[in-house]
N, C-alpha and C positions, 0 to 999 in steps of 0.2 A: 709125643710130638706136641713140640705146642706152637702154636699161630698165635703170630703178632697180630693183634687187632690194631689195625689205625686208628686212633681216633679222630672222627670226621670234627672238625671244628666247622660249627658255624659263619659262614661267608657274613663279615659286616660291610652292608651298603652303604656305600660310599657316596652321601649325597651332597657334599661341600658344591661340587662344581655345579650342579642344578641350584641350590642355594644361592647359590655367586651369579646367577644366568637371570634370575628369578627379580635380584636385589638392583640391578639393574635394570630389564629391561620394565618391569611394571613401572617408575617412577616417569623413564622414557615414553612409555606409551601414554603415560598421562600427561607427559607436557605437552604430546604433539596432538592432542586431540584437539578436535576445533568445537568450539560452543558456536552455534548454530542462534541466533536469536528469530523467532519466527513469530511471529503479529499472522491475526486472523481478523478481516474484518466480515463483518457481518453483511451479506447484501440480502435482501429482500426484495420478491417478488411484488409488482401493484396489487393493488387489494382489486379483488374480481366479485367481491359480494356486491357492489353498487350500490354503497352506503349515501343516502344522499343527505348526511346530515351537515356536510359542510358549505360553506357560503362557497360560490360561485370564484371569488381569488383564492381561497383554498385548494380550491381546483385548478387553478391552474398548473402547468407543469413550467417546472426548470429545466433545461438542457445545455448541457455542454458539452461539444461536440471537437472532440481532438482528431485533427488530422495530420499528415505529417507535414504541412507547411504553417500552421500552427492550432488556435485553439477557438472557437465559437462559443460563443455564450448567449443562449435564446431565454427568454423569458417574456410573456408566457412563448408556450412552445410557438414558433416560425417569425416570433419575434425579435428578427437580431438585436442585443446590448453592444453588442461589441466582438471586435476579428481583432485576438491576438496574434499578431505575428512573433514568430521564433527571434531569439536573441540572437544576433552575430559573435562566433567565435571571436576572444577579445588577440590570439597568437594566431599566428598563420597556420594554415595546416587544422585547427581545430569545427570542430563539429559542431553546427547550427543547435541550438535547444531552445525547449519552451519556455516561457516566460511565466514562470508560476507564480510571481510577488504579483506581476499584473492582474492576474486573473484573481487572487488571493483580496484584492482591491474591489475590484468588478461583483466578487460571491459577496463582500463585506457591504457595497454599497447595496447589494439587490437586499439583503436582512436587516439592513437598516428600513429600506422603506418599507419592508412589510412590516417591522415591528413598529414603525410609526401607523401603520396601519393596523395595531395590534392584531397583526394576523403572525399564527405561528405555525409555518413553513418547513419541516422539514427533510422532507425528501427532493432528489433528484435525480436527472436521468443522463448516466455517463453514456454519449455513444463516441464510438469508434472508429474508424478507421482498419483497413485490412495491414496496410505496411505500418501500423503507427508501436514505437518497441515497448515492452512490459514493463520497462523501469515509469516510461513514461505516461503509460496509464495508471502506475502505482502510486507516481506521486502525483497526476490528478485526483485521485481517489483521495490522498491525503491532504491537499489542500482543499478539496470539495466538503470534507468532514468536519477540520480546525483550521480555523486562525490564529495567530499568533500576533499578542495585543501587548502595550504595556499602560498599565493600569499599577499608578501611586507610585513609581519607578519600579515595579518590576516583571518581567516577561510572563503575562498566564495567556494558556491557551483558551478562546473563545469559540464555541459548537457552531457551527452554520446549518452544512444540511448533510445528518451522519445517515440517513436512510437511501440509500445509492443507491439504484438498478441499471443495469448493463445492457446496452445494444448495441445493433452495427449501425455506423453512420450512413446517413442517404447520400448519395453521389455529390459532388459538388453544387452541379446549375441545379439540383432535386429540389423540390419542394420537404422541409424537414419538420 
């Protein structure tokens, strides 16, 4: 008697259509990604050692004080410079905002006179507000840091006060 042996052939995997699935969607998943650009700014705590090797205007403090009706600028601290009020939406319908050219003017003019005072200034103290929104203290943060100057026609950024500390602001009528 004889028996037919099958021969088993090897199964070939069939991978065209995972190939084809592959050759597409990676190039798609790369286009639809989002690049994320993210800044870190550095804040720093007041120094607590009680260094007292600076002059007396060294010492003083800067504050500016964002609320949601607009912006305070103290110098030294409880000495008002100046109350920015918000811009008026230019369309109907549009959202009140801060005036940050203004203030951008105000931080330029307070660095000017310390540096005619060769005094070199720079920290300051962002307080806040409890309703005041995130964009809005981000770009205080970033106008509190650089200026933007043009020097021999062309646009360079100028350092004011890149050492920021954060607090809550005192109530309105407060003593601040």
């Amino acid at each position: 008697m004889f028996t037919k042996r099958r021969e088993q052939e090897e199964a070939d995997i069939d991978i065209t259509a995972f190939m084809n699935l592959m050759i597409v969607l990676v190039p798609v998943l790369l286009m639809s990604m989002v690049f994320n650009h993210i800044s870190i700014l550095e804040l720093n705590l007041p120094d607590l050692t009680g260094a007292q090797t600076a002059s007396a205007e060294e010492n003083r403090q800067l504050e500016v004080v964002v609320r949601e009706s607009g912006i305070e600028v103290y110098y030294p601290s409880g000495n008002l410079v100046k109350t920015i009020d918000k811009i008026e939406p230019e369309a109907e319908g549009g959202e009140a905002r801060h005036d940050f050219r203004t203030l951008s003017e105000v931080l330029q003019e307070i660095k000017r006179r310390l540096a005619a005072k060769n005094i070199a200034k720079n920290d300051a103290l962002l307080l806040s507000e409890p309703g005041v929104t995130y964009q809005s203290l981000v770009s205080t943060m970033d106008t509190l840091r650089v200026a933007k100057t043009v020097v021999v026609a062309e646009a360079v950024d100028v350092e004011l006060f890149p050492e920021i500390s954060l607090g809550d602001a005192p109530e309105k009528g407060g003593k601040s």
